[in-house]
N, C-alpha and C positions, 0 to 999 in steps of 0.2 A: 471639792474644787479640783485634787488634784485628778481625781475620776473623771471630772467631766472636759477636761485638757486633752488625756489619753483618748478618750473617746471622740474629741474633735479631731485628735490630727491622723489625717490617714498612715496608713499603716507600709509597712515595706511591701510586701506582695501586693497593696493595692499600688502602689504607683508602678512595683514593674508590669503590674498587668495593664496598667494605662500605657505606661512607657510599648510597652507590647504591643500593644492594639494601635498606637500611633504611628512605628513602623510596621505594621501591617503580620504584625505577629512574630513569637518569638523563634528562636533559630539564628543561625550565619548568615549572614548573606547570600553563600552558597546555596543554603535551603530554601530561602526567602525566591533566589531566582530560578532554583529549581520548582519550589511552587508553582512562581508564575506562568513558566515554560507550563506547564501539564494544565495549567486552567486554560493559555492558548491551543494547545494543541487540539481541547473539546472545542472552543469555538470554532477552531478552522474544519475540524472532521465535519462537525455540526453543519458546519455553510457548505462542503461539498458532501454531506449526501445530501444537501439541500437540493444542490445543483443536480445529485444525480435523478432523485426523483423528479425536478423538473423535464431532462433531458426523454428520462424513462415515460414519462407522459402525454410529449412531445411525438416520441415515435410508434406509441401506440393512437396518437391521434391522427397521425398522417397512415397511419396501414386501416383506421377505420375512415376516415374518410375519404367522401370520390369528390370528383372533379365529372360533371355533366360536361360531353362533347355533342353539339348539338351541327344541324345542318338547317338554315332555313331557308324562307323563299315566299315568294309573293301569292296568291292562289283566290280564286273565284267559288264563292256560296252555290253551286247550281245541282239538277238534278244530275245521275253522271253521262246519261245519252246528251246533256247540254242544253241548247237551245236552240228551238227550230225557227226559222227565216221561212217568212208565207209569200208568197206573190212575185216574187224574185223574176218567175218567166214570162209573168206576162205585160205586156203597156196597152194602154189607152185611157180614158177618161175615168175617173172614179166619179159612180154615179147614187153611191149607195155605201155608206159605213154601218153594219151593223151590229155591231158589237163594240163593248168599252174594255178599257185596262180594270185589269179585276174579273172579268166573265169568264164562268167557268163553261166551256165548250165541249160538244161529242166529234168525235170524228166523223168528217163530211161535211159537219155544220155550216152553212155559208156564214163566211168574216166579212164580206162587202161584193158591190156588182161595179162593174166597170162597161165603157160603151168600147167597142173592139175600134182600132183605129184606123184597121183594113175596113171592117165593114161597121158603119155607123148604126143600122138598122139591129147589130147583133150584142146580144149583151152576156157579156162572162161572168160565171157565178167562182170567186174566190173561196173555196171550203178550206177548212181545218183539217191536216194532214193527220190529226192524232188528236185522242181524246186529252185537254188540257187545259190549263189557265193563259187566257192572254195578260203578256206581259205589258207589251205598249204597242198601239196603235200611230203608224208612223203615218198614216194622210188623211186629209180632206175630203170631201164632196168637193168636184171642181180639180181636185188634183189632174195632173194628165203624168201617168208614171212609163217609167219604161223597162225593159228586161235589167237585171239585175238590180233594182232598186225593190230594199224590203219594206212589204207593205205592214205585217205584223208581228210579233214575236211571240213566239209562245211556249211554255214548260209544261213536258206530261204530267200528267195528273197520278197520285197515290206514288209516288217515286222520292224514298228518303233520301233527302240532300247530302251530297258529299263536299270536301274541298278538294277542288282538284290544282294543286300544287304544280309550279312550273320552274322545275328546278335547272338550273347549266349542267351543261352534259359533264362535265371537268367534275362535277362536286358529287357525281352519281355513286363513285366505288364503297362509299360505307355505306348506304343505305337499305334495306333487306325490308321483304314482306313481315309485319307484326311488331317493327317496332312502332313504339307511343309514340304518338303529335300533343301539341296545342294550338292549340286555333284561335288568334286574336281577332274577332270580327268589327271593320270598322262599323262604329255607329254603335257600338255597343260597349258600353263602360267596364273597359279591364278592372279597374279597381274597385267597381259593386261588382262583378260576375266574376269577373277572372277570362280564364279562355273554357274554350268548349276541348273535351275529352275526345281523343281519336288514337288512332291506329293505321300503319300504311297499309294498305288493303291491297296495290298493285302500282307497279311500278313499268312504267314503258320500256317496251326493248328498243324505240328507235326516236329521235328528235324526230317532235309531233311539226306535223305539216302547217301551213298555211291557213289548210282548208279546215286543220282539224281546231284550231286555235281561232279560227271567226264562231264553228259551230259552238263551242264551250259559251261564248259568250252574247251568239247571235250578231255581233258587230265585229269593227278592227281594234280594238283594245286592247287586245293582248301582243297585237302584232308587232307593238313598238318595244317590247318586253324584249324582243329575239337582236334588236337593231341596238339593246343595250350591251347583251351580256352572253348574243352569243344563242348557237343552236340552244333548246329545250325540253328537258321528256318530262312527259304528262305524268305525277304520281298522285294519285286518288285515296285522300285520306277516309278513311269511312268513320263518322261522328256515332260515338256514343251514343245509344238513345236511351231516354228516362222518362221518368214520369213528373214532367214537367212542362207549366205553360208551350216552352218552346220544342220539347218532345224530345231536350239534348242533357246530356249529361256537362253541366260546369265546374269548375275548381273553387268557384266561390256560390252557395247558396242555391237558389234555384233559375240564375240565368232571366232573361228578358220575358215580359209579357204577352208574348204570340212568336210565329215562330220565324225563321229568320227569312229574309226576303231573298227572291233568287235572284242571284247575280251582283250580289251584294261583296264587297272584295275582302281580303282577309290575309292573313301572315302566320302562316305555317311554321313552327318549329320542331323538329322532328329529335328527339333524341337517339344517335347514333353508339354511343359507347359510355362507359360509366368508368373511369378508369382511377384508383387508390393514389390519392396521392404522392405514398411513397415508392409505390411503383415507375411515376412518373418520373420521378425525381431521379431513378436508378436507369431509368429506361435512354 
């Protein structure tokens, strides 16, 4: 009995080792709060090189990364000689349309006969200035047309399409022969295709004319362009070609089913500068 008494009741060194462990271990006070000081001090070291390496990650992520400065602008699908206007000089009666949108024509080819207005007995053969595709046939049998009204349009034939970009003369100074384009063509799904691949090929040295901005497009379309935002120089992206349906290089896949139609319009963005973030930030 008396054994098994001794043996239940805990012993001196166990209760001061409880006793111990309840204030958080033996020692003064002094010791106790000197402990705790040096268990803080790891956690605070701890959280600032936490901080440091965040900070240290931070600015090797802005010396590796850029910031795209980009230059855009509105621009037309054509070949780069543009689009040629038929019939412009002559008037009288349209007696004869011979050809449709879509035919592919030689040079000389007659596009329609017309009866002369001076002499009704005489009849004028309108031919095709260049061997090409007619784009659209703008009259009738019955028509009666007159000097400067166009009778046909038409784009040369075997000539890889360019975008020809029509940028404000003010936004010209970063711009340079070889840097990259993209090319968002309407009617064509950016988000299956992307844009078409290109490059500045050449850049105007003078805001393009009146006359040169009807020829690009064969009409006044572009003309309202100048009455927005201002003189314009012609810069001539040159598309990428590949071996794909549309014969162009895309950023997504292989690009539309056939190839793109001329005169079709489009939105140029031209990457001018590539500049590191943290550059930026000091600059």
């Amino acid at each position: 009995m008396a054994t098994r008494e001794a043996s239940a009741r805990p012993s001196a060194s166990s209760e001061a080792t409880f006793e111990e462990r309840a204030l958080g271990g033996g020692g003064s006070p002094l010791e106790r709060i000197d402990h705790l000081f040096h268990q803080t001090s790891k956690l605070l070291w701890l959280g600032v090189m936490g901080l440091v390496v965040l900070v240290v990650a931070g600015v090797i992520w802005a010396a590796v990364a850029e910031e795209t400065v980009t230059v855009t602008s509105p621009a037309v699908i054509v070949p780069i000689e543009g689009v040629y206007n038929v019939g412009q000089t002559q008037s009288g009666e349209i007696t004869g349309v011979l050809v449709e949108p879509g035919a592919v024509v030689e040079e000389g080819e007659t596009l329609a006969e017309l009866r002369s207005e001076l002499d009704s007995q005489r009849t004028i053969l309108i031919g095709s200035p260049i061997a090409g595709t007619v784009l659209t046939v703008d009259v009738r049998v019955g028509d009666v047309t007159q000097p400067g009204s166009t009778m046909f349009r038409l784009a040369p034939l075997n000539r890889d399409p360019v975008a020809i970009a029509l940028i404000p003369a003010v936004a010209m100074n970063d711009l340079e022969v070889g840097q990259p384009a993209a090319v968002t063509v309407n009617g064509v799904s950016a988000d299956r295709f992307g844009t078409v691949r290109g490059r500045v090929a050449s850049i105007g040295p003078i805001p393009a004319s009146e006359q040169r901005l009807q020829q690009i497009t064969g009409d006044n379309s572009l003309l309202s362009l100048t009455a927005e935002v201002g003189p314009v120089r012609e810069v001539v992206i040159e598309l990428t070609a590949a071996d794909t349906p549309s014969g162009l290089a895309w950023s997504r896949g292989d690009g539309p089913a056939s190839p793109l139609s001329v005169g079709v319009n489009a939105f140029v963005e031209v990457t001018v500068d590539r500049q590191a973030l943290i550059e930026k930030a000091f600059s």
